[in-house]
C-alpha positions in Angstrom: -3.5 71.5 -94.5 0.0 69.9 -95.2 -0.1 65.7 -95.2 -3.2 64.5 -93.3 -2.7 61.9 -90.4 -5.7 59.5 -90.7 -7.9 60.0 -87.8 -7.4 56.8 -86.2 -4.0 58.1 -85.5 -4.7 61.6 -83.9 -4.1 61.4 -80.4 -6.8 61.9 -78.0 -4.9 63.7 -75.2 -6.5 66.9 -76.3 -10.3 65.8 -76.5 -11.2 68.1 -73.1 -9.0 71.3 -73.7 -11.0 74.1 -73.3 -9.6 77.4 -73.5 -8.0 79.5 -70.9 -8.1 82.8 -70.2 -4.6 84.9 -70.3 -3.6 89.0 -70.8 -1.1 88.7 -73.7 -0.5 92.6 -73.3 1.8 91.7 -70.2 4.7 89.7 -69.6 6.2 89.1 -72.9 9.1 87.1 -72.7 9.1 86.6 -69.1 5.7 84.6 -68.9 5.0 83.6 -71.6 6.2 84.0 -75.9 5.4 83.0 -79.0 5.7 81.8 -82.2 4.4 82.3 -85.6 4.8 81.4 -89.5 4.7 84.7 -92.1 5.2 84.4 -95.6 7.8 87.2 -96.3 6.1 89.8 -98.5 9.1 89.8 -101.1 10.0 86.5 -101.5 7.0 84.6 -99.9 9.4 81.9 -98.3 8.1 81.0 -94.9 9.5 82.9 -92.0 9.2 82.7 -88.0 8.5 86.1 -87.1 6.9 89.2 -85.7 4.8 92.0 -87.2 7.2 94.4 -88.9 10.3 92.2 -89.1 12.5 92.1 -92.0 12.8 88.7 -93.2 17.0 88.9 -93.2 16.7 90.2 -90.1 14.8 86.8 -88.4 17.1 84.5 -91.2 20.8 84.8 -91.3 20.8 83.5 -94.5 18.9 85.8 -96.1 19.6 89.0 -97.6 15.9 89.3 -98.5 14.3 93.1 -97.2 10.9 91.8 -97.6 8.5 92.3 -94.7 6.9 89.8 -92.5 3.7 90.3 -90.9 2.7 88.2 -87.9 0.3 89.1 -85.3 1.0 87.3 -82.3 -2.2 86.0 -80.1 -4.9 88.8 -79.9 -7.8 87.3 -77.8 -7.3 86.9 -74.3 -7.2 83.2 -74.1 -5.5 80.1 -75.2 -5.0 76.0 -75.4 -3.1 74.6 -73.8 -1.2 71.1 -75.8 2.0 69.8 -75.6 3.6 70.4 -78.6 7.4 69.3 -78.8 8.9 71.6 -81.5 7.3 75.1 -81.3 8.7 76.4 -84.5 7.6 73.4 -86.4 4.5 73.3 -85.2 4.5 77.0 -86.5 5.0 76.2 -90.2 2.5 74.1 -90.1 -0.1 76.0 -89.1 0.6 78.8 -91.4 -2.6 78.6 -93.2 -4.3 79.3 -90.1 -5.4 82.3 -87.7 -3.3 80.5 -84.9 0.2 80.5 -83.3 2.1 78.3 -81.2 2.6 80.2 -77.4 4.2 79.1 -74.3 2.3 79.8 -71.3 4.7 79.5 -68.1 6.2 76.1 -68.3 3.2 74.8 -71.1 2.5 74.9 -74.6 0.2 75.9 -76.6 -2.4 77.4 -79.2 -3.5 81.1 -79.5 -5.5 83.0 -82.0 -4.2 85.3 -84.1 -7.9 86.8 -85.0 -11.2 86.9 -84.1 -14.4 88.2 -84.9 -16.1 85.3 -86.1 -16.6 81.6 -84.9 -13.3 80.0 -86.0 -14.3 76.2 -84.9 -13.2 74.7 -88.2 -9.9 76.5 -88.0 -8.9 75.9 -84.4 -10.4 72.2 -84.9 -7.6 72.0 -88.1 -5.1 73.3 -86.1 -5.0 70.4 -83.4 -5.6 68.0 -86.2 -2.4 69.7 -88.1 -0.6 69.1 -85.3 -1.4 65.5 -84.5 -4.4 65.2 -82.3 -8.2 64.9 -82.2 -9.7 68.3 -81.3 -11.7 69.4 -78.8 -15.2 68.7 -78.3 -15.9 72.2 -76.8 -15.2 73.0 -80.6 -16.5 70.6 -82.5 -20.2 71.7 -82.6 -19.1 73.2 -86.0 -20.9 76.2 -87.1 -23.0 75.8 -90.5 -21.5 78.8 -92.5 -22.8 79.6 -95.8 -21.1 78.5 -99.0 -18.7 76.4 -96.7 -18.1 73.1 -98.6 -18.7 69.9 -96.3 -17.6 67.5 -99.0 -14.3 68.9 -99.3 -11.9 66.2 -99.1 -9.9 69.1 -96.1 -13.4 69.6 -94.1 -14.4 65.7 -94.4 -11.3 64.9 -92.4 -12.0 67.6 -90.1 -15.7 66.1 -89.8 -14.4 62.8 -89.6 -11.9 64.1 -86.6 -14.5 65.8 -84.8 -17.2 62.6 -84.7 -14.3 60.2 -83.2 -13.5 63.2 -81.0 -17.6 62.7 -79.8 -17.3 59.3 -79.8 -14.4 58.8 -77.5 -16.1 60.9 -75.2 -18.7 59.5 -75.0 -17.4 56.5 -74.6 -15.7 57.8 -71.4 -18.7 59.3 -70.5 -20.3 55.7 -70.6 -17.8 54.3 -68.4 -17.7 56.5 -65.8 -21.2 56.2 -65.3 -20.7 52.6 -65.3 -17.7 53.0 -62.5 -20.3 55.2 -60.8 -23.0 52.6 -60.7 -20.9 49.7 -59.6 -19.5 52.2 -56.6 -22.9 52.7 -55.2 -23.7 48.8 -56.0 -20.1 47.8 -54.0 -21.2 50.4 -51.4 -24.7 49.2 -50.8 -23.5 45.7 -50.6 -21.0 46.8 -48.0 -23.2 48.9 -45.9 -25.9 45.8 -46.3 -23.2 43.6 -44.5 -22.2 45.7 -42.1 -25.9 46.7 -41.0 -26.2 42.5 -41.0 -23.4 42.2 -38.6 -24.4 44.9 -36.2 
């Protein structure tokens, strides 16, 4: 994880993403594309690319012949974020088994694996890129020999509790908008029953 943003500072625009389903094996380019950090398998600089490339093919300024090898999204689904500057937010989430995609008109995250219950990863991701994750995500899955004291998967605990929280606190409100609808309704409905 490069520099960690404190996690009062992640934004909480992305606390109800859930994923959405999508056919990556059509459309390429017209509906939707991609992006995705290798490390060239020569020189091990960081490279936006596609499985096979050549890294001086992708970078001008490179005569390196080294290969790259990114996989694009490969489950049929994806999550949706605004993300500003799609090939940054590709270096940053080199580390991880996700890539930056554009969906239509809207942004987004896509696996670039699967197999397993990748929570903590896709949890990282959004906080790598500046926001609070999911909740549909955070119910983090207890894997064995994974370190919880880490000072990279306390944040990511930390992230996913105030993730929680702030719904929860929006859960509380709403119930308390709800209540003093019916209360405003019942007090109208009393009146008007008076006056009839």
């Amino acid at each position: 994880m490069s520099k960690r943003t404190a996690v009062r500072d992640l934004k909480c625009s992305a606390i109800e993403v859930k994923s959405q389903n999508f056919d990556w094996t059509e459309g390429y380019g017209e509906t939707w594309e991609y992006w995705e950090a290798c490390n060239c398998s020569e020189c091990s600089a960081i490279v936006l690319g596609r499985e096979g490339d050549r890294h001086s093919d992708v970078d001008s300024d490179s005569e390196c012949s080294g290969s790259l090898s990114g996989e694009g999204p490969m489950m049929n689904y994806w999550y949706p974020i605004e993300i500003d500057d799609v090939e940054d937010a590709a270096r940053k989430l080199i580390h991880l088994p996700l890539c930056v995609v554009k969906v239509g008109d809207e942004t987004g995250l896509a696996l670039t694996g699967g197999g397993m219950n990748l929570a903590w990863e896709i949890c990282e991701a959004f906080i790598t890129l500046g926001y609070l994750p999911p909740t549909h995500f955070c119910d983090l899955p207890g894997m064995a020999g994974k370190d919880v004291d880490s000072k990279r998967n306390r944040h990511i605990i930390a992230a996913c509790l105030r993730s929680y929280s702030i719904q929860a606190g929006w859960a509380k409100r709403g119930a308390e908008r709800l209540r003093e609808t019916i209360k405003r309704s019942r007090e109208f409905n009393a009146r008007d029953r008076k006056a009839s």
